[in-house]
C-alpha positions as CSV (number, residue, x, y, z in Angstrom):
1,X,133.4,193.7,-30.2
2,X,133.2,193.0,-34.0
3,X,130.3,191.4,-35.3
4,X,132.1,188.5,-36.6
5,X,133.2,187.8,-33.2
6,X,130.2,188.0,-31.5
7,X,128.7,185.4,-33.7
8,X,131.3,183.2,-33.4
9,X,130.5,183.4,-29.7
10,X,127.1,183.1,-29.6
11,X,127.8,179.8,-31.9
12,X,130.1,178.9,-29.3
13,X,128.0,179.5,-26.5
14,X,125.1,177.9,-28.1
15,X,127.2,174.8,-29.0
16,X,128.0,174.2,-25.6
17,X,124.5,174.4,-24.3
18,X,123.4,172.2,-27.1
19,X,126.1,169.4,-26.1
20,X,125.0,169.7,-22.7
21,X,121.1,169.1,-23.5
22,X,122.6,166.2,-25.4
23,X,124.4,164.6,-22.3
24,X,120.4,164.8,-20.6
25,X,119.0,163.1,-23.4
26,X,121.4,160.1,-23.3
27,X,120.7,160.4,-19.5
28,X,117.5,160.0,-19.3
29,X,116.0,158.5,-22.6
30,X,116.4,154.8,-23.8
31,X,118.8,155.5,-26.5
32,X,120.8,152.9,-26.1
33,X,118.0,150.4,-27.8
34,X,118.2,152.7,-30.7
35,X,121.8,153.9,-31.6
36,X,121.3,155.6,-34.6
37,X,118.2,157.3,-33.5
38,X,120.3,158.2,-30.0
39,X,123.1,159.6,-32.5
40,X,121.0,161.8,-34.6
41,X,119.5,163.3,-31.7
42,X,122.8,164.3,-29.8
43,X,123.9,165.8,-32.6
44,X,120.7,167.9,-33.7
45,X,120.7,169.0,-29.9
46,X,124.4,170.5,-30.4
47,X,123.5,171.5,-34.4
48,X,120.5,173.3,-33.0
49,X,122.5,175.3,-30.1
50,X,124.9,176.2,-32.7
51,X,122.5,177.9,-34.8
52,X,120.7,179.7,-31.7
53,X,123.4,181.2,-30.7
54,X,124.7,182.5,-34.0
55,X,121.7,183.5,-35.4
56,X,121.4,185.9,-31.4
57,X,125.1,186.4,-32.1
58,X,124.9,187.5,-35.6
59,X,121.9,189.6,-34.5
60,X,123.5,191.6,-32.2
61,X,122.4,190.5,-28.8
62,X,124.1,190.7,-25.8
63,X,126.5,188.0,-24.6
64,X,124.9,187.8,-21.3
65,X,121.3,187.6,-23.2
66,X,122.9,184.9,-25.6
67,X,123.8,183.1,-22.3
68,X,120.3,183.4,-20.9
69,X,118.4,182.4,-23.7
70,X,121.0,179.1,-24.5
71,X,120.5,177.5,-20.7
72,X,116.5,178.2,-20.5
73,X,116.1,176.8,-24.3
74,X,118.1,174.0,-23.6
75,X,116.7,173.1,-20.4
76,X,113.0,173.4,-21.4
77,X,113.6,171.6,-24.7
78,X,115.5,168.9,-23.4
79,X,112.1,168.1,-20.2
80,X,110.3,168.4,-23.0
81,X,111.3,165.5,-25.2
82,X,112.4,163.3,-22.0
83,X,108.7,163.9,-20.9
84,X,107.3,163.7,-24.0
85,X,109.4,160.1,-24.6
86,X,109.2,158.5,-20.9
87,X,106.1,160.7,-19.0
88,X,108.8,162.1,-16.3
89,X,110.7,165.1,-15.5
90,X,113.9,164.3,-14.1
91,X,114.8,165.8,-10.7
92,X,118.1,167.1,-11.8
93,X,117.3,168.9,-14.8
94,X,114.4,170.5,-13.3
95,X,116.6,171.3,-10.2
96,X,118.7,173.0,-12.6
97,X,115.9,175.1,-14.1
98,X,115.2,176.4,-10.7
99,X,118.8,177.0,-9.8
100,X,119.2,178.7,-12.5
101,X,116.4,181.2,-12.1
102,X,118.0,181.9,-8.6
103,X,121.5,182.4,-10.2
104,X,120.2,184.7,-12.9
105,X,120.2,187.9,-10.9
106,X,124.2,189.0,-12.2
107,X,122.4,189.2,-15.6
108,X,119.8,191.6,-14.3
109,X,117.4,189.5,-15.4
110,X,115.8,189.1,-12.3
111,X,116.2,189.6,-8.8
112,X,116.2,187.2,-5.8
113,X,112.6,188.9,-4.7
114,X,111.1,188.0,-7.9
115,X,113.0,184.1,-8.1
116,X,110.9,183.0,-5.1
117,X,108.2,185.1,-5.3
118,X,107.8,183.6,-9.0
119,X,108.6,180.0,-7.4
120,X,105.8,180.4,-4.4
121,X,103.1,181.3,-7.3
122,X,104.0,178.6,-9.2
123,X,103.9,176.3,-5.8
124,X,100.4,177.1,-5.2
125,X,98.9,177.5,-8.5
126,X,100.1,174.2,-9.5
127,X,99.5,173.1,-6.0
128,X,96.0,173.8,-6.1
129,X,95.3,173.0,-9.8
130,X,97.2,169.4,-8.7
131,X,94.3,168.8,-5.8
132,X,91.4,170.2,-8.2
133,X,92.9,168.0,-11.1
134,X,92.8,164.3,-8.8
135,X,95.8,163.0,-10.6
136,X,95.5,165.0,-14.0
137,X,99.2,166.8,-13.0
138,X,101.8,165.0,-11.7
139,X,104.2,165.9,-9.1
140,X,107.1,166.1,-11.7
141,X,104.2,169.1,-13.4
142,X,104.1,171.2,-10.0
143,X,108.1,171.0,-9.2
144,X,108.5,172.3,-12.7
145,X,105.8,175.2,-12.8
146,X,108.1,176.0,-9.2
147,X,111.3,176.1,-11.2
148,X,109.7,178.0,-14.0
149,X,108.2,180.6,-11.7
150,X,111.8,180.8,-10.3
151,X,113.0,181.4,-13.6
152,X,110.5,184.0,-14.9
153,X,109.5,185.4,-11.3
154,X,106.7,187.8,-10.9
155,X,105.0,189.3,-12.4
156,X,106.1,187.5,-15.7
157,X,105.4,183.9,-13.7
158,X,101.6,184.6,-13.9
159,X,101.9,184.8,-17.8
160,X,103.9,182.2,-18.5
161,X,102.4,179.5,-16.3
162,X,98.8,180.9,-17.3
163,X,100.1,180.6,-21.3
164,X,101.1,177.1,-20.3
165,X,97.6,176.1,-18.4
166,X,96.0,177.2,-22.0
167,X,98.2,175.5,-23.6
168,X,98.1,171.9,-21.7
169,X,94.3,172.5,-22.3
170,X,94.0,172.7,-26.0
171,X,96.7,170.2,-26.7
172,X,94.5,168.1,-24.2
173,X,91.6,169.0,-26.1
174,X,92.9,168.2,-29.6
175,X,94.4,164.6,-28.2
176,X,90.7,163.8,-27.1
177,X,88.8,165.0,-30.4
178,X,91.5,163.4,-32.7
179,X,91.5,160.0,-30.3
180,X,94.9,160.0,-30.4
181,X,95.0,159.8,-26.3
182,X,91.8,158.4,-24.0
183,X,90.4,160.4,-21.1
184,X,92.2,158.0,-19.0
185,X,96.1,157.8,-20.3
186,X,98.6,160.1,-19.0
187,X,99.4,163.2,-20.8
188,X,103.0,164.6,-21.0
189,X,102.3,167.9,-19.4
190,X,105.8,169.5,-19.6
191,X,106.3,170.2,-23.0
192,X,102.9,172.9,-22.8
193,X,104.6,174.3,-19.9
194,X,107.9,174.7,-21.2
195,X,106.4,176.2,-24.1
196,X,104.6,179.1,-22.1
197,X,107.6,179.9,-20.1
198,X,109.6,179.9,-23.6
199,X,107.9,182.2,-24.9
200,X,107.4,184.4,-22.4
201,X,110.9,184.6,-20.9
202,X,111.8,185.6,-24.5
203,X,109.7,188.6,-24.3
204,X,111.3,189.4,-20.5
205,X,114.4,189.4,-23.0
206,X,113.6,191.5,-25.6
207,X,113.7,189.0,-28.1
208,X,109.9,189.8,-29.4
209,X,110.6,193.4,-30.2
């Protein structure tokens, strides 16, 4: 395969995972009360796709790692700004996530072991965190640390979940000190998460050298 014509699939691929990530956004976030607003973010989500997938394209990378990297961005960006905009995770989307991490095993990835051993540690960690917490995670948080456990399995679950506790911390931490949140108001908890399972199913790929 030319190098041309792997970039032009990655784009491809990327476009299409971008479009779809723009279909959950007018889904599930009030876009309709802000038309322009709703526009420009549809078509970032397929603009930004585009150029993941062309840059992994252009790069070289595998098309089954291209395909990889496209659903799990897309996925985790798009809980991320639905959480960040509304204080849910869908059901659907984060159904998605997990099915995915179960589906994922053709890639060689993963394997079906890992998927639900990666799922249960993310049940109980979040599980337990969820009863220590008294209402700091919601249950949206603890169906999504399962998914992303799915999706990393073990042992990359642990780091990933683990990166995303930290993360949830500081940002909590640096809402607090900077007053921009109370003690008492809800914090979008997704958005930490997906970032520590971003970054680390990256590395399962490769993509960190």
């Amino acid at each position: 395969m030319t190098a041309a014509l792997q970039a032009t699939l990655g784009a491809l691929i990327g476009a299409a995972g971008g479009a779809l990530g723009a279909v959950g956004l007018r889904a599930y976030l009030p876009l309709r009360q802000a038309p322009l607003v709703g526009r420009v973010s549809m078509v970032g989500a397929v603009l930004a796709g585009l150029l993941l997938g062309l840059a992994l394209g252009g790069a070289g990378v595998e098309l089954r790692i291209i395909v990889a990297v496209v659903v799990v961005s897309t996925l985790l960006a798009t809980l991320s700004l639905i959480d960040l905009a509304t204080r849910r995770l869908p059901n659907l989307l984060v159904l998605l996530l997990l099915l995915w991490g179960l589906a994922q095993a053709p890639l060689g990835i993963t394997n079906w072991r890992m998927a639900l051993s990666g799922a249960l540690f993310g049940a109980l960690m979040f599980g337990l965190l969820g009863a220590i917490g008294r209402g700091a995670l919601g249950v949206g948080d603890v169906k999504l640390a399962i998914a992303i456990g799915a999706t990393l399995g073990l042992p990359a679950a642990v780091q990933g979940l683990v990166l995303g506790v930290l993360a949830g911390g500081a940002g909590a931490v640096l809402l607090l000190v900077t007053r921009t949140a109370g003690r008492k108001d809800k914090m979008a908890y997704g958005p930490y998460l997906a970032a520590g399972a971003w970054v680390t199913y990256l590395g399962m790929l490769g993509m960190w050298g």
